[in-house]
C-alpha positions in Angstrom: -17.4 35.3 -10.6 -15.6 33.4 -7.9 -14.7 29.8 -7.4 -13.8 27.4 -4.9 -10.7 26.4 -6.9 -8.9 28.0 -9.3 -6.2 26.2 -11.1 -3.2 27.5 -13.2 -1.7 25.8 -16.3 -1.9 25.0 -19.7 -3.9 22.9 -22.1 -2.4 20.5 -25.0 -4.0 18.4 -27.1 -2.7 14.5 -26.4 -2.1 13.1 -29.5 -1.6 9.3 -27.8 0.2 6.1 -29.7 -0.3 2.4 -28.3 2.5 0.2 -29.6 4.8 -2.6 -28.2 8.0 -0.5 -27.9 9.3 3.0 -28.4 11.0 3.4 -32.3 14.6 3.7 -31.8 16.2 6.5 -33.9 15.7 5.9 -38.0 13.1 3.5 -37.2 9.0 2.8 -37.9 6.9 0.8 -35.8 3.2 -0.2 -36.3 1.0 0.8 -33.8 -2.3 -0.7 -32.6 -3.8 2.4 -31.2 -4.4 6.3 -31.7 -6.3 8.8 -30.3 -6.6 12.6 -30.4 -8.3 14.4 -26.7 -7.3 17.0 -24.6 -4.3 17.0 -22.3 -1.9 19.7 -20.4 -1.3 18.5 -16.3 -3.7 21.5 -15.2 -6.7 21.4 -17.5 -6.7 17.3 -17.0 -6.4 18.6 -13.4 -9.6 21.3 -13.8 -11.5 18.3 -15.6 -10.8 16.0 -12.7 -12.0 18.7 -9.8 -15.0 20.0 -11.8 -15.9 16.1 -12.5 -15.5 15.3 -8.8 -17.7 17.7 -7.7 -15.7 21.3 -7.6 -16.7 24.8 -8.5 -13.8 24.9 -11.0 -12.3 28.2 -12.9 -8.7 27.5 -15.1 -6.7 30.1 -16.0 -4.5 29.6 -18.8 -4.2 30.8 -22.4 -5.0 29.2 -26.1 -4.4 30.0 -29.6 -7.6 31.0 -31.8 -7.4 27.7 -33.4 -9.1 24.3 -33.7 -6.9 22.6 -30.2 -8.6 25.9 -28.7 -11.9 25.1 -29.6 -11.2 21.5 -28.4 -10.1 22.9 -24.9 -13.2 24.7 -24.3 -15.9 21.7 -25.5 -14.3 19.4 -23.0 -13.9 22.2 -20.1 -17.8 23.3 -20.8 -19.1 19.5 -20.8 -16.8 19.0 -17.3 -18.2 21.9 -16.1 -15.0 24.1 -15.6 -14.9 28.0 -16.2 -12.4 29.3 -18.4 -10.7 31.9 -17.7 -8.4 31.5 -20.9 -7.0 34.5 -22.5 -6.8 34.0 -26.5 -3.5 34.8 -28.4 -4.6 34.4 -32.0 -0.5 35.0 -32.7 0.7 31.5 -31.4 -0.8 27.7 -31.3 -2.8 25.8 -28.5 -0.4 23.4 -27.3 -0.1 19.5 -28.1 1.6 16.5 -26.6 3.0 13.2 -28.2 2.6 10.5 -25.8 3.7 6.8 -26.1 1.6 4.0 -24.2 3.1 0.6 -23.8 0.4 -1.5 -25.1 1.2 -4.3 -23.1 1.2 -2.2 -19.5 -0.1 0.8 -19.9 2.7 3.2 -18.9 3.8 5.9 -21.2 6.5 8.4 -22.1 5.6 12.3 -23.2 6.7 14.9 -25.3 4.8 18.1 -24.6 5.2 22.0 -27.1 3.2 24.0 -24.7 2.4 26.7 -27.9 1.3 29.5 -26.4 1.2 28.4 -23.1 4.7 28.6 -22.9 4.3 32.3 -22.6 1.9 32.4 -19.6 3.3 35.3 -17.3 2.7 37.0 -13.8 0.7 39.6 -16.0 -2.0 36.6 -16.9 -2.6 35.8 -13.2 -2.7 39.2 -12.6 -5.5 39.3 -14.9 -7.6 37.0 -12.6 -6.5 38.1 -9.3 -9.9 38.4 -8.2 -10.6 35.3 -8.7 -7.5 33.5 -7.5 -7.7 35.9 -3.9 -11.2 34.6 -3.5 -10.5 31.0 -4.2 -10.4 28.2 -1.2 -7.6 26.5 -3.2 -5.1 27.9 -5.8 -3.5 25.1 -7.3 -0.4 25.3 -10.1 1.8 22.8 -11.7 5.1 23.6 -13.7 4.4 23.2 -17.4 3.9 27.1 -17.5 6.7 29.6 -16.6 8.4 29.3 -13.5 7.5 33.0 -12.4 3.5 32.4 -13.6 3.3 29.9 -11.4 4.9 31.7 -8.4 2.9 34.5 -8.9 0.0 32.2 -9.1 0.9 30.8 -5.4 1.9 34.3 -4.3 -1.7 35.4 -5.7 -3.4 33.0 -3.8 -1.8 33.1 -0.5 -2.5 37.2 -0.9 -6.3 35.7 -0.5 -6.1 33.3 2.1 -6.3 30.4 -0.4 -4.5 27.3 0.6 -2.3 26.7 -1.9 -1.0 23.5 -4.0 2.2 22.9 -6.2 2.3 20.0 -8.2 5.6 20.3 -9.1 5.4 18.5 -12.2 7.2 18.6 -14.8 10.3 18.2 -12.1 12.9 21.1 -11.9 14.7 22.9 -9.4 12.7 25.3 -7.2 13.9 27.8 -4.4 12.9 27.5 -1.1 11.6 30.8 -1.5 8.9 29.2 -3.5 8.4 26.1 -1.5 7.3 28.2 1.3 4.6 30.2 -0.6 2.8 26.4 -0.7 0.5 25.0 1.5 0.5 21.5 0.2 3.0 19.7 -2.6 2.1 16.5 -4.5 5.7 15.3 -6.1 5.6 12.3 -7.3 8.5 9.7 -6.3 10.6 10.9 -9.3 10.5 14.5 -8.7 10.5 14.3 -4.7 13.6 12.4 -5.6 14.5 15.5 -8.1 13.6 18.3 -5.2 15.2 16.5 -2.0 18.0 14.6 -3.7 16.5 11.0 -1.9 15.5 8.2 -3.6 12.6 7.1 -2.9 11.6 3.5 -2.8 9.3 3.0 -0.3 7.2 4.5 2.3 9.9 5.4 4.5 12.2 7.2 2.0 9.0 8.4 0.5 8.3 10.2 4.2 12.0 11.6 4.3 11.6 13.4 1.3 8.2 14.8 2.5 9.9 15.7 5.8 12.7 17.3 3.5 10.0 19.6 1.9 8.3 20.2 4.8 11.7 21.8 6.1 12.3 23.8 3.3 9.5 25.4 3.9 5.8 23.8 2.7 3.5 25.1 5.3 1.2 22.4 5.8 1.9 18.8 4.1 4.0 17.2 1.1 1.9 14.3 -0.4 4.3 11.9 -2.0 2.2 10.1 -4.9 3.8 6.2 -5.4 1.7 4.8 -8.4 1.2 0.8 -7.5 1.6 2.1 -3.9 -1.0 4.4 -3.3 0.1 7.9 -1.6 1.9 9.2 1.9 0.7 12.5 3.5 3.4 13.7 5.7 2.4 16.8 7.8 4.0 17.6 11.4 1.7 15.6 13.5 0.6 12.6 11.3 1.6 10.2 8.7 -1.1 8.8 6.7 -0.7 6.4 4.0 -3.5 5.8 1.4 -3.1 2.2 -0.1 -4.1 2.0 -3.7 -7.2 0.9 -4.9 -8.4 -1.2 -7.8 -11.4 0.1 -9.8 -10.5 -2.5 -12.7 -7.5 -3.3 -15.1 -5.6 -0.7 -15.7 -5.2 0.8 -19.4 -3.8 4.3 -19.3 -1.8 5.5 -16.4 -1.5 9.1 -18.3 -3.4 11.2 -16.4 -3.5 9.5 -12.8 -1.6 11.8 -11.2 -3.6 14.8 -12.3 -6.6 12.8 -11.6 -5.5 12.6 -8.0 -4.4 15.9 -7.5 -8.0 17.4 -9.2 -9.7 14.9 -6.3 -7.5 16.5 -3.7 -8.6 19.5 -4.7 -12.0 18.4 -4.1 -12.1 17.1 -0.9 -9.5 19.9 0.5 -11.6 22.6 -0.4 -14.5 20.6 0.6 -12.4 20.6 4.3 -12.7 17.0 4.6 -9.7 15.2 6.7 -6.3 14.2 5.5 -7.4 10.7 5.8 -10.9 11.5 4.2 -8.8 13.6 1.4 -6.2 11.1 0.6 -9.1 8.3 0.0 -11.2 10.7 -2.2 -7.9 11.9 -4.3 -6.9 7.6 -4.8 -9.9 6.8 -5.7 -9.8 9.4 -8.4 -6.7 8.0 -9.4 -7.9 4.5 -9.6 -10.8 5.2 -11.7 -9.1 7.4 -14.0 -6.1 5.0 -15.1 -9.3 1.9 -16.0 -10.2 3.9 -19.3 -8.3 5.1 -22.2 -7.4 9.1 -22.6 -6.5 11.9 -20.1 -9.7 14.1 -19.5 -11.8 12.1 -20.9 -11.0 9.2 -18.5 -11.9 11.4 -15.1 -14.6 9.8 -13.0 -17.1 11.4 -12.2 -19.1 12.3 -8.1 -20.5 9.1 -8.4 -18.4 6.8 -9.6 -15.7 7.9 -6.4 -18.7 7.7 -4.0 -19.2 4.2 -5.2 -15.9 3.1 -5.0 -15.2 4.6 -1.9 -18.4 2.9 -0.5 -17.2 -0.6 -1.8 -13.6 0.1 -0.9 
């Protein structure tokens, strides 16, 4: 079975607390808020494309447990193909994540479980699928080398390819040049280029930076309150940010908007056309509580974009 996109990386379940303040060490706070949902940057990422409107397969791996059962109920009602392999040795992954009651923003702590041992030999598992995908996307919650072989996999195809490279790390140029298209946020193009960035013009330095060391087509530099800056050889385009509502939950914006630039990439629209369809996402996707559960869907961007 192919896809238009295929996305590498690994689920967790988000186990989210809403209180005034981080505990400090030796200390307990009362919340005003749990929930329990699904989570991991590539399956909110899978949620977010398949709920926009893409032909979705992941690729990742679960323990035969109850977190694994939870990944594939949300992934079948998003309408995303799994193309999980079961390891009934480990756990499905989970994530503790602190949200600031008062503005929404939040602090993580991810145990990947078995995703943690997602290898070359997994993607190599799926390489039909990846070669005949129009995008191959990865983040970098997985194994360093999974996710290489994941881009390497898809350039083999003639997939254009997308690192989000989030969580930030070092990467070798080496690897920078097997992508098409990378979506740092301001922290990690900060973490990859070694400039700060703190507005649009440092944001387009560090996308320049990238774009030197070897990404093939453009470095989108996602800025939160500030929308997004696609940086390519011939154009700058800056996508101001929209508001779909008060914002509750900032968790999963930034998968939201890379699943939406998925979208509208393998849909071939234009940067500027792609850069309003992945904000939009975003925009939606930060007014409701949760991670996957918060993705809008077709018709919620279409209608936002209309009134936008």
């Amino acid at each position: 079975m192919t896809h238009d996109i295929v996305i590498l990386g690994v689920f967790v379940a988000d186990t989210a607390y809403r209180a005034a303040r981080l505990p400090r060490m030796g200390e307990t706070l009362i919340g005003s808020g749990f929930s329990l949902g699904p989570g991991g940057k590539g399956s909110n990422q899978a949620v977010a494309a398949a709920r926009a409107g893409g032909d979705v397969g992941y690729l990742t791996k679960l323990g035969d447990d109850d977190f694994g059962a939870m990944a594939r109920e949300i992934w079948a009602e998003a309408g995303v193909t799994s193309l999980a392999t079961i390891d009934p040795t480990g756990f499905t992954g989970a994530a503790f994540i602190f949200v600031d009651e008062a503005t929404g923003q939040n602090a993580i702590i991810i145990s990947p479980g078995v995703g943690g041992t997602i290898a070359p030999a997994d993607v190599a598992a799926q390489a039909g699928a990846v070669r005949s995908a129009k995008i191959v996307m990865t983040q970098l919650e997985q194994p360093l080398d999974a996710a290489e072989a994941m881009l390497r996999t898809g350039r083999e195809g003639g997939a254009a390819t997308i690192l989000n490279p989030a969580p930030a790390q070092d990467l070798p140029d080496a690897m920078l040049s097997l992508c098409d298209y990378v979506t740092p946020n301001e922290t990690e193009a900060e973490g990859l280029t070694g400039i700060a960035v703190t507005d649009l013009a440092s944001a387009e330095a560090a996308a320049r930076s990238l774009l030197a060391r070897g990404v093939r087509k453009a470095a989108i530099v996602t800025l939160g309150e500030n929308g997004a800056l696609w940086v390519d050889d011939t154009r700058v385009v800056h996508s101001p940010p929209m508001s779909a509502g008060p914002v509750v939950d900032t968790t999963g914006a930034g998968d939201a908007f890379n699943g939406g630039l998925a979208v509208a990439l393998a849909e071939g629209r234009s940067p500027d056309d792609a850069m309003r369809f992945a904000t939009a996402t975003a925009a939606l996707s930060v007014t409701r509580p949760g991670t996957a559960q918060a993705m809008p869907t077709r018709a919620e961007i279409e209608a936002l974009l209309a009134g936008a």
